[in-house]
C-alpha positions as CSV (number, residue, x, y, z in Angstrom):
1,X,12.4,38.3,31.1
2,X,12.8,37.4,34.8
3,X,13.3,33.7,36.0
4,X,9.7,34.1,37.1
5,X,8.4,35.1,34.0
6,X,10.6,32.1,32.2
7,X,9.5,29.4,34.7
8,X,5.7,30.3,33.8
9,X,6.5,31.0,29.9
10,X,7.9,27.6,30.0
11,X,5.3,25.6,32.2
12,X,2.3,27.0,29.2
13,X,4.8,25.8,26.5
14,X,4.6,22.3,28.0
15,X,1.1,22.2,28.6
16,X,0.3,23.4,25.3
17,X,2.3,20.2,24.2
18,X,0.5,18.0,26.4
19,X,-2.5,18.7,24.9
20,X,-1.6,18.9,21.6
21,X,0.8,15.4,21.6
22,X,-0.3,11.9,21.8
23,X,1.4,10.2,24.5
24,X,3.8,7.9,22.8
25,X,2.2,4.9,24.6
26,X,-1.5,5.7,23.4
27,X,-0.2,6.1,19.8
28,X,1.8,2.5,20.1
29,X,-1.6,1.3,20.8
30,X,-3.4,2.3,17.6
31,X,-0.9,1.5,15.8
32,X,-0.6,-2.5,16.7
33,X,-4.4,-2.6,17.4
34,X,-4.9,-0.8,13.7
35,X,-5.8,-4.1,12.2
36,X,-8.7,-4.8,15.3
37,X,-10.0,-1.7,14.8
38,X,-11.1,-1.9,11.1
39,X,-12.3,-5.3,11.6
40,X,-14.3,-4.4,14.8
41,X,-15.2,-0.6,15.1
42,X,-18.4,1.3,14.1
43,X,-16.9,4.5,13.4
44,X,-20.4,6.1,12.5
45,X,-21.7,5.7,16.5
46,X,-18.3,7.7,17.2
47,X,-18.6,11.2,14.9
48,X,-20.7,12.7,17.4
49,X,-18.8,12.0,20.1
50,X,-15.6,13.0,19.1
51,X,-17.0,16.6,17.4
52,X,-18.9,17.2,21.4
53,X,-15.4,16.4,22.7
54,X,-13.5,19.0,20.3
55,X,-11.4,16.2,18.9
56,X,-12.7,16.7,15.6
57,X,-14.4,19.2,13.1
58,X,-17.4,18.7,11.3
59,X,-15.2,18.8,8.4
60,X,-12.4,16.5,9.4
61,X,-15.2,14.4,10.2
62,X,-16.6,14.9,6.5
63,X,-13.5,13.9,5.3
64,X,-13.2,10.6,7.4
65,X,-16.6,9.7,5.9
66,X,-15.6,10.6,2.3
67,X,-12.5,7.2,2.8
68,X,-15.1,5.1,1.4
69,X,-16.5,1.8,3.3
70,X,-17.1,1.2,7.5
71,X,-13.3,-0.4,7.3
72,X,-11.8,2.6,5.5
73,X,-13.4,4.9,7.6
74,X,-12.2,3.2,10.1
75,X,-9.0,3.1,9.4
76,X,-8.9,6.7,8.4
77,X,-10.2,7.3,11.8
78,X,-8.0,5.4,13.7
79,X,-5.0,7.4,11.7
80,X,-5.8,11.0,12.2
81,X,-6.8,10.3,15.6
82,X,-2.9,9.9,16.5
83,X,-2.7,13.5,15.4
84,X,-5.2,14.7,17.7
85,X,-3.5,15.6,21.2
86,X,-3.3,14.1,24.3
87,X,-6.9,13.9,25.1
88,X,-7.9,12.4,21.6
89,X,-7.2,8.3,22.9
90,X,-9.2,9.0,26.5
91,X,-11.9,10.7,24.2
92,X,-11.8,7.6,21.9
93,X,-12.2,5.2,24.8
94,X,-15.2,6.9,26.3
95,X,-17.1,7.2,23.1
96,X,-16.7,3.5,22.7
97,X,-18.1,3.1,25.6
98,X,-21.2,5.1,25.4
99,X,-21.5,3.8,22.1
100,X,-21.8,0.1,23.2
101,X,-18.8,-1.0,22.2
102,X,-17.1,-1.6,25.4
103,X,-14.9,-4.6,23.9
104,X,-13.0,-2.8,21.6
105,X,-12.5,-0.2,24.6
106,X,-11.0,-3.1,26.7
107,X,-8.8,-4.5,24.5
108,X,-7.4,-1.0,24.0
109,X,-7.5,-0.7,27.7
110,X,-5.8,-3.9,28.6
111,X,-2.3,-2.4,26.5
112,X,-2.6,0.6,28.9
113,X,-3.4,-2.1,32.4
114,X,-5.9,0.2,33.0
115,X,-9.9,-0.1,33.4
116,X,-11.5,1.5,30.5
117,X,-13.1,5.3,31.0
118,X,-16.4,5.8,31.8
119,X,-16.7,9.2,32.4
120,X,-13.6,11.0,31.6
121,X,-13.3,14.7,32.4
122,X,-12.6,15.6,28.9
123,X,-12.4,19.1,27.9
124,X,-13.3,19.9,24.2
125,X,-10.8,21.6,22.2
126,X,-12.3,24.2,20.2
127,X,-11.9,24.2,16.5
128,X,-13.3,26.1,13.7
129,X,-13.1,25.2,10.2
130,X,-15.6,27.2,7.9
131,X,-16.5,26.2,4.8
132,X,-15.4,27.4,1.4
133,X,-19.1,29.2,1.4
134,X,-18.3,30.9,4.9
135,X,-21.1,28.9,6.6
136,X,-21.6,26.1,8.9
137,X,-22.6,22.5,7.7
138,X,-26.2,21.7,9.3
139,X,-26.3,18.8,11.6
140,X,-27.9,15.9,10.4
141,X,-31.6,15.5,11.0
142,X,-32.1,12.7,13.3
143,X,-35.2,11.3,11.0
144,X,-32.7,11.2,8.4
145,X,-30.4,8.9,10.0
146,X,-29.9,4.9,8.3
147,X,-29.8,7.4,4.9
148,X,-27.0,7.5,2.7
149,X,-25.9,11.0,1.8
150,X,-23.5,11.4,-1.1
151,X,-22.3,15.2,-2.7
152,X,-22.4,15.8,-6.5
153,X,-19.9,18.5,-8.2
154,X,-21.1,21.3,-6.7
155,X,-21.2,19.8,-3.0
156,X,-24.3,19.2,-2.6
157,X,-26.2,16.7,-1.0
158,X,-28.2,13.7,-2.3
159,X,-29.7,11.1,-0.8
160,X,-30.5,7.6,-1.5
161,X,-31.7,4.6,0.3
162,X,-29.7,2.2,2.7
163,X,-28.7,-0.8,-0.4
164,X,-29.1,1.5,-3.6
165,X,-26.5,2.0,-6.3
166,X,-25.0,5.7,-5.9
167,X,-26.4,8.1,-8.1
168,X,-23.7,8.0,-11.3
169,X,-22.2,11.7,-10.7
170,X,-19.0,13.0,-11.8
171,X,-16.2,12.7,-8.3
172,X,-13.6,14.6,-7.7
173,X,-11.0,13.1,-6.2
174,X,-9.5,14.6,-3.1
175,X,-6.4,12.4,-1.3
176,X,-6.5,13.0,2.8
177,X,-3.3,14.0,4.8
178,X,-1.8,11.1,5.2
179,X,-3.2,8.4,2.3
180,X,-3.7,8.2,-1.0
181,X,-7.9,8.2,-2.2
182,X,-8.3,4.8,-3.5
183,X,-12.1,4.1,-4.2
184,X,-12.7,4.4,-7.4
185,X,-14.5,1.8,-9.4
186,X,-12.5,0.7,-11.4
187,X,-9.4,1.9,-9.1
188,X,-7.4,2.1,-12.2
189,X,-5.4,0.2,-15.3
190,X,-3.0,-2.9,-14.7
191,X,-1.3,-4.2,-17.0
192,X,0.3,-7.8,-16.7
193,X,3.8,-8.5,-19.2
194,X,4.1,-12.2,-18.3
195,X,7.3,-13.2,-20.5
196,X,7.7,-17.4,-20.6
197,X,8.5,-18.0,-24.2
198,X,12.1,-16.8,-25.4
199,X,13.6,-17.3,-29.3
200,X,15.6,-19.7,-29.3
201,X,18.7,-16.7,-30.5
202,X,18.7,-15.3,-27.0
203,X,19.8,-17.7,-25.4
204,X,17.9,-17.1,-22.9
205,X,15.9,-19.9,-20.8
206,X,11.5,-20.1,-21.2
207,X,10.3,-19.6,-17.7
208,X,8.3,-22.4,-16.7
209,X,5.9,-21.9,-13.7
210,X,5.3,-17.8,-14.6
211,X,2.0,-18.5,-15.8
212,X,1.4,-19.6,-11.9
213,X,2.5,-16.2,-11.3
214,X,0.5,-14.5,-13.9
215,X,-3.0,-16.1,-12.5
216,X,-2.1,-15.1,-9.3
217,X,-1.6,-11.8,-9.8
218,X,-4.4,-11.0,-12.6
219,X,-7.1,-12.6,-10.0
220,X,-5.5,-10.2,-6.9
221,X,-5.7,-7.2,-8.8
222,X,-9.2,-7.9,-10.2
223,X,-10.4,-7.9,-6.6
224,X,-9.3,-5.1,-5.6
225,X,-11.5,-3.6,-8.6
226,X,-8.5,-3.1,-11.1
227,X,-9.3,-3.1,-14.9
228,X,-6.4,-6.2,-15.8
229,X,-4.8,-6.5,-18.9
230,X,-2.5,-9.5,-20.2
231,X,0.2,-9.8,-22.6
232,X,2.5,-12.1,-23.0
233,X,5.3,-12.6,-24.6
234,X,6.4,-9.7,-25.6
235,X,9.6,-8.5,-27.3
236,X,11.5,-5.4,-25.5
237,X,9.9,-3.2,-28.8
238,X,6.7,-4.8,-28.0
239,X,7.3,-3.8,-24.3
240,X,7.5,-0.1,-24.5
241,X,4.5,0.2,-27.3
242,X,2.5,-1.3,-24.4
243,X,3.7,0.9,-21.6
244,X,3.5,4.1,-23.9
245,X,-0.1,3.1,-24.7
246,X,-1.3,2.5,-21.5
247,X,0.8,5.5,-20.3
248,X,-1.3,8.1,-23.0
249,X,-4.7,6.7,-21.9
250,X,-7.1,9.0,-20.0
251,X,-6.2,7.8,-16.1
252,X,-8.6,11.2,-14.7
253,X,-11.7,9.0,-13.6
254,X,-9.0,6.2,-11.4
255,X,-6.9,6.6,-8.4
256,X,-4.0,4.5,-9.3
257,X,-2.0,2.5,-12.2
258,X,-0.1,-0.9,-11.4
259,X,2.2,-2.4,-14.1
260,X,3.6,-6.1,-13.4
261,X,6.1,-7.4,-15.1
262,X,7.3,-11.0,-15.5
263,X,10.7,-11.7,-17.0
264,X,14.3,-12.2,-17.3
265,X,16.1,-9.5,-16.0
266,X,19.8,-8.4,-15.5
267,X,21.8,-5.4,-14.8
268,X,22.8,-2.1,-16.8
269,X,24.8,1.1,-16.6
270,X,22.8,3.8,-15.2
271,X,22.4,7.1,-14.5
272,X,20.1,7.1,-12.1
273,X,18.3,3.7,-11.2
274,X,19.6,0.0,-12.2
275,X,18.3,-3.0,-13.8
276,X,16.7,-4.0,-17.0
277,X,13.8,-6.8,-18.2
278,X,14.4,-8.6,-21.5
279,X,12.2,-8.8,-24.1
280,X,11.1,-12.3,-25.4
281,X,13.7,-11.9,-28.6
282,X,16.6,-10.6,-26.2
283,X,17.2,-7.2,-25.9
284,X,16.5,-5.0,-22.6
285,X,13.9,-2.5,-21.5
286,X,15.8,-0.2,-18.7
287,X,13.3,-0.4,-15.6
288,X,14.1,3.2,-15.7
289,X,12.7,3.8,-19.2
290,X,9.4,1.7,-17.9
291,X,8.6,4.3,-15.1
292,X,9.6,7.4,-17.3
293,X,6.5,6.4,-19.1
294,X,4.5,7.2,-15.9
295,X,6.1,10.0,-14.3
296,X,4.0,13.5,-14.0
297,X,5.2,15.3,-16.8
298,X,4.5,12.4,-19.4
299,X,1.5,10.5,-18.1
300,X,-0.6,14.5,-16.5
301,X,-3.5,12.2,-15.8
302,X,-1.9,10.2,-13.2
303,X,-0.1,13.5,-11.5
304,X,-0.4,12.8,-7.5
305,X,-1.7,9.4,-7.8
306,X,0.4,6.0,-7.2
307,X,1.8,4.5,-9.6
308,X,3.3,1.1,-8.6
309,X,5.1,-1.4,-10.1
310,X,6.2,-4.9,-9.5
311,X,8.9,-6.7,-10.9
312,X,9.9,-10.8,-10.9
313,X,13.1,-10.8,-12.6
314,X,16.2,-10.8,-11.6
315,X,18.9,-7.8,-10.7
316,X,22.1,-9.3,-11.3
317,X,23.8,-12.9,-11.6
318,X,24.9,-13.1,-7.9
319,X,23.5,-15.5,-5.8
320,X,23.1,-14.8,-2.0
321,X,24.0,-17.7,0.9
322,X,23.4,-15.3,3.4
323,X,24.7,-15.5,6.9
324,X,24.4,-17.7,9.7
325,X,21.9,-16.6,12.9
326,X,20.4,-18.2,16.0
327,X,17.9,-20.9,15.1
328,X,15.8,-18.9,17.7
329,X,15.4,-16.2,15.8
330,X,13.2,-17.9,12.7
331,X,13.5,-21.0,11.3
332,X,14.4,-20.9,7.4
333,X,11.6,-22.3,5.0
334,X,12.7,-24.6,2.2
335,X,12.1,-23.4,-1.7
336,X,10.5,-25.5,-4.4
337,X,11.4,-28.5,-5.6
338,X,12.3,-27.0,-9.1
339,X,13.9,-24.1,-8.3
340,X,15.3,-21.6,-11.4
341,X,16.1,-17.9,-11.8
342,X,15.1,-15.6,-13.9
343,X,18.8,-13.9,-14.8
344,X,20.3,-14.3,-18.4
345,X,22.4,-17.2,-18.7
346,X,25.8,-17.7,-16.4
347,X,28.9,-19.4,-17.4
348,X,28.5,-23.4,-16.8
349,X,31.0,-22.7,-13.8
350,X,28.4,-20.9,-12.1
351,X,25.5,-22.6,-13.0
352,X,24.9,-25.2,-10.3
353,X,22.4,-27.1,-12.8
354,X,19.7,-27.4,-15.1
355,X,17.2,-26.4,-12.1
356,X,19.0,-23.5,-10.8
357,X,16.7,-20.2,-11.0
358,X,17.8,-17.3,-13.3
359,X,18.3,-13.7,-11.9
360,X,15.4,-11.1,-11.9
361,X,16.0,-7.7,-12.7
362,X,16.6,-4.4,-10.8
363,X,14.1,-1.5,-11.1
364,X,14.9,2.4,-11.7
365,X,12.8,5.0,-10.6
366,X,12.7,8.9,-12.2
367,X,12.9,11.4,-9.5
368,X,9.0,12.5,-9.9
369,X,6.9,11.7,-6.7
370,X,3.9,8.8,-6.4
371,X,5.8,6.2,-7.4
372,X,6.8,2.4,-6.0
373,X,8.8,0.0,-7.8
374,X,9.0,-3.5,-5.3
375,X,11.5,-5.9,-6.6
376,X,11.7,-9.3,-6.2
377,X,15.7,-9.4,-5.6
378,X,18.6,-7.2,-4.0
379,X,19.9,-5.3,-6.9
380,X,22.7,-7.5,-8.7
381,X,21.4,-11.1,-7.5
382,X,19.7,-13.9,-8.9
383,X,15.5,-13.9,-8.2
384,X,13.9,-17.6,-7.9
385,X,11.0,-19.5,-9.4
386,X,9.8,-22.7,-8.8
387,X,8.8,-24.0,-12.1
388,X,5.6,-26.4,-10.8
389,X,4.6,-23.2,-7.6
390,X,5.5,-20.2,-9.2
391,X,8.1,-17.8,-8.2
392,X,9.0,-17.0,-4.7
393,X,8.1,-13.3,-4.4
394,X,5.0,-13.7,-6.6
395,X,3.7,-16.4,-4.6
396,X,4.1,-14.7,-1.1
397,X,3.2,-11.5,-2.3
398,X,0.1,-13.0,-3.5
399,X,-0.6,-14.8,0.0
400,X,0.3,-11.6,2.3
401,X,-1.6,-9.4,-0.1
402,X,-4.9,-11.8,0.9
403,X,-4.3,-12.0,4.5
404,X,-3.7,-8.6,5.3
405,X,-4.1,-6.3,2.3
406,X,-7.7,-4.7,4.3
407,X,-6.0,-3.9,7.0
408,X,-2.1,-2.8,6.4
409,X,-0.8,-0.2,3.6
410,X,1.7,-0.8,0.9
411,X,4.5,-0.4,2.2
412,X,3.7,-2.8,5.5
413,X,3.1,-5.1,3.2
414,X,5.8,-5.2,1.2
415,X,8.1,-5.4,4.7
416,X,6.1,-8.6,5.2
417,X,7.2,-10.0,1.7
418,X,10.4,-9.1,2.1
419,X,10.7,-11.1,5.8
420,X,8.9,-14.2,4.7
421,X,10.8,-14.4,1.4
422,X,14.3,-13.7,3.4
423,X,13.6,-17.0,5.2
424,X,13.3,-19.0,1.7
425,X,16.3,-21.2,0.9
426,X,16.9,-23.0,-2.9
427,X,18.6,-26.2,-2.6
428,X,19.3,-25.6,1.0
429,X,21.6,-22.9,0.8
430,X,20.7,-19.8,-1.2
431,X,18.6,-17.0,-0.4
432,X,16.2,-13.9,-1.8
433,X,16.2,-10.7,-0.4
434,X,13.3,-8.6,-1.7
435,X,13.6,-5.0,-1.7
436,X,11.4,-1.2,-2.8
437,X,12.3,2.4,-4.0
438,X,9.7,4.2,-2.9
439,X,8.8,7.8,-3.6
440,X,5.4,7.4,-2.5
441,X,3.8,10.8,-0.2
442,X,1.1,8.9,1.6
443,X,0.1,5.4,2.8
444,X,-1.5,3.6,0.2
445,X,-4.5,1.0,1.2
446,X,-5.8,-1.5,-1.3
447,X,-9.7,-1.8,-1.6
448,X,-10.8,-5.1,-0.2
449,X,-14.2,-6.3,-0.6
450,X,-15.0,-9.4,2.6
């Protein structure tokens, strides 16, 4: 190949790559406007748009539509249109425009210090995606616009008025490139395992305030169209005959399972994953052991969808001062005014009191994919509970879960819970630090009715 040949072989390469690449600053932009954009866009004024524009397919478009609600859509949009190329955000800006909604357009704009498009030379990229029948999907009618069409099983339309209940048609659930489907009513089982009453022979201390926790937590997951189930006080036999039962129910009609549990905790050998939750009479259930329930080869029904689990107990008997940093950085929030942990008991030399919280415990997780344990505490230190407010994690879980659950995914929000509880002290000088294993394959987005 002659240095000709290479200088012209390699100028195509690169603008292949320019077309095909979002530039870096356009995709910044989506990314910390995301939560504007599912509050504020109309994605159904767009799909035309961005299909004469060659930035989507009919079917990508199809799919977009099949997220669920305007705000899913939305968001799904919003997502695969960072995968789009170089042209896909100028696109995006121009079809807001023509579409009327000029002030999202300009606060996009404003990130670039540019004027937002109004007629863009956009070239369409062709794309071609036939259908499993080898034909082309019809364009709407235009007198069947403001209808709602739905497919049944064999992908075919049916229509129903603008307000109406969905025909009642077996769905087959299809998960999108990059998240998990999540819209089905009920969205799936979780179960609650709120321990506060311990025998007196296992020395082990009740745990005022987890009832706080409990309500919380039954009330969040109900919105976001969960079936809930409560049990408290349970022993560690008790325990597993739960999570074995609910693990051998018929999870094909939901999209996800969630198990919460409430406890003492402390840590174990292991082979794989640490911690352990006690049972009200004493004895452990290895966190490990509670996801093995769940994994793809025991629980087939839930094979590819998340299951997630969240755990307030505690991981160890360490407690965590932390370090010192600039007061300029954050300013450290104070804990409750009855502070205990949820660990097994410590020797009176390192109990600081009566109110001092008790240690939560450390999760496992099997190898198998689609799972998310979040735990309260670092593995091997002490997790804390305000017996009159609830427990530390619970509580701002709880409250980052309601501010931002319809706009962020999981695992964004569980960075936020981790921050907020990191700047939590107990009796002015000990700290929390929350933490995930996460073997999750896609973003997962709570359903969030406003």
């Amino acid at each position: 190949m002659t240095r000709i040949s290479k200088e012209v072989h390699i100028r195509n390469w690169f603008e292949f790559f320019s077309r095909v690449i979002m530039d870096a600053r356009h995709k910044k932009i989506l990314q910390s406007s995301r939560s504007m954009l599912v509050r504020e866009l109309d994605p159904s004024q767009l799909y035309d748009g961005l299909i004469s524009r060659g930035i989507f397919s009919q079917d990508m478009i199809n799919e977009i539509k099949s997220a669920g609600p305007r705000r899913d859509q939305a968001r799904q949009l919003v997502i695969d249109l960072e995968t789009r190329g170089s042209w896909a955000f100028p696109a995006f800006l121009e079809c807001l425009v023509e579409t009327d909604q000029s002030s999202v357009a300009d606060l996009l704009s404003a990130g670039l210090g540019i004027q937002p498009p109004r007629s863009l030379p956009i070239q369409p990229i062709p794309i071609h995606i036939p259908h499993n029948d080898g034909t082309q999907q019809k364009e709407m009618d235009k007198s069947d616009r403001g209808h709602i069409f739905r497919k049944d099983r064999h992908d075919h339309p049916i229509q129903c008025s603008e307000g109406d209940e969905p025909p009642s048609i077996p769905r087959i659930r299809r998960d999108s490139l990059q998240m998990y489907r999540m819209d089905a009513r009920p969205c799936g089982q979780c179960l609650i395992i709120n321990n506060v009453e311990f025998h007196p022979n296992s020395n082990l201390k009740n745990r005022t305030g987890s009832d706080i926790d409990c309500a919380r937590l039954e009330k969040r997951f109900k919105s976001f169209h969960f079936i809930v189930e409560v049990k408290r006080n349970l022993t560690s036999q008790a325990i597993e005959r739960e999570l074995s039962a609910l693990s051998q129910k018929d999870h094909t009609a939901f999209d996800c399972c969630v198990v919460i549990i409430l406890s003492h905790g402390t840590e174990v050998n292991h082979n794989r994953f640490p911690g352990a939750i006690h049972g009200v009479d004493g004895p452990i259930v290895p966190v490990q052991n509670i996801t093995n329930y769940f994994n793809g080869q025991n629980c087939p029904t839930l094979q590819g969808k998340p299951k997630i689990f969240f755990i307030q107990a505690c991981g160890g008997d360490q407690k965590d001062t932390g370090f010192e940093v600039s007061p300029d950085e954050f300013e450290p929030a104070a804990g409750g005014i009855d502070d205990h942990t949820d660990a097994t008991p410590m020797s009176p030399r390192e109990e600081l009191g009566k109110d001092s919280d008790e240690p939560d415990a450390r999760a496992s997780l099997p190898t198998p994919s689609d799972i998310l344990v979040s735990y309260s505490t670092f593995p091997g230190y002490v997790s804390w509970r305000d017996t009159q407010a609830g427990s530390w994690y619970v509580e701002t879980l709880d409250n980052v879960l309601e501010e931002f659950a319809g706009y962020e995914d999981l695992l964004t929000l569980l960075t936020m819970v981790t921050d907020k509880v990191s700047q939590i002290s107990a009796k002015g000088i000990f700290k929390q630090m929350p933490g995930s294993f996460n073997f999750l394959r896609k973003r997962l987005f709570f359903q969030v009715n406003y």
